[in-house]
N, C-alpha and C positions, 0 to 999 in steps of 0.2 A: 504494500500500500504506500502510496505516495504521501508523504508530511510535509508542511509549509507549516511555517512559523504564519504569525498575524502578519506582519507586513507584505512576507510576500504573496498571502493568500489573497491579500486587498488590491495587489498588485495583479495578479492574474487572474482574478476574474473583475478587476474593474470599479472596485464597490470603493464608496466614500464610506468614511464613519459613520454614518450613521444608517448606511444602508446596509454597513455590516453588524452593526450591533442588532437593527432589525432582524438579519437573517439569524446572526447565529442567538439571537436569543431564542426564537421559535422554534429551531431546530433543535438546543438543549432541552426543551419542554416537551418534543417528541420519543415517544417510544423508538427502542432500539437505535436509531440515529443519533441518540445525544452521544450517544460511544464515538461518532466524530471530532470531537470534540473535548480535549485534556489541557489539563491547566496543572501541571507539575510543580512549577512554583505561582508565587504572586507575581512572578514579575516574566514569566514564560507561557505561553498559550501556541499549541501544536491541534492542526486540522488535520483529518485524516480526508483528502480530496479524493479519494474513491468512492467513499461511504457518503462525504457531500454530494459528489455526483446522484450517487442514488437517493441519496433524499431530496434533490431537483427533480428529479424524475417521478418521485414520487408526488411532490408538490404539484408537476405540471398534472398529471395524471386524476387528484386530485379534485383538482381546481374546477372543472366543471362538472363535475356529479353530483347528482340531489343527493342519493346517498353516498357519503364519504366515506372511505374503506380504512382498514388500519391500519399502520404497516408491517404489522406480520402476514394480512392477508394480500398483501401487497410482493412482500417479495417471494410467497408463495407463488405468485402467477410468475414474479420474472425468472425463478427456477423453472417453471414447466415452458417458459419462453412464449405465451401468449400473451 
């Protein structure tokens, strides 16, 4: 799995402050996804940008369905790859 510290995570994928504290706050409040996401010290913060990837994917997936799915039911279907 791929790690990026904060900066360069902001850096590749584009996000200002506060479009990243949006993101990764939502994402720590997610089931299973929040494992993307380690803070070893107070003063270090490590993304795991595989597991982000998949919880975009999750998000986009998501985003328009009346009913919202979870993501264990989620990464159920991307192992069967439907």
């Amino acid at each position: 799995m791929a790690r990026l510290s904060k900066a360069d995570f902001k850096k590749k994928y584009g996000y200002s402050e506060s479009t990243y504290q949006r993101r990764i706050s939502k994402l720590k409040n997610t089931d299973f996804f929040c494992k993307a996401y380690k803070r070893p010290t107070s003063q270090e913060v490590i993304i795991e940008t595989d597991l982000y990837d998949l919880y975009q994917d999750f998000e986009s997936y998501n985003r328009l369905l009346t009913r919202k799915i979870k993501p264990d039911e989620f990464l159920k279907m991307e192992k069967i790859g439907a």
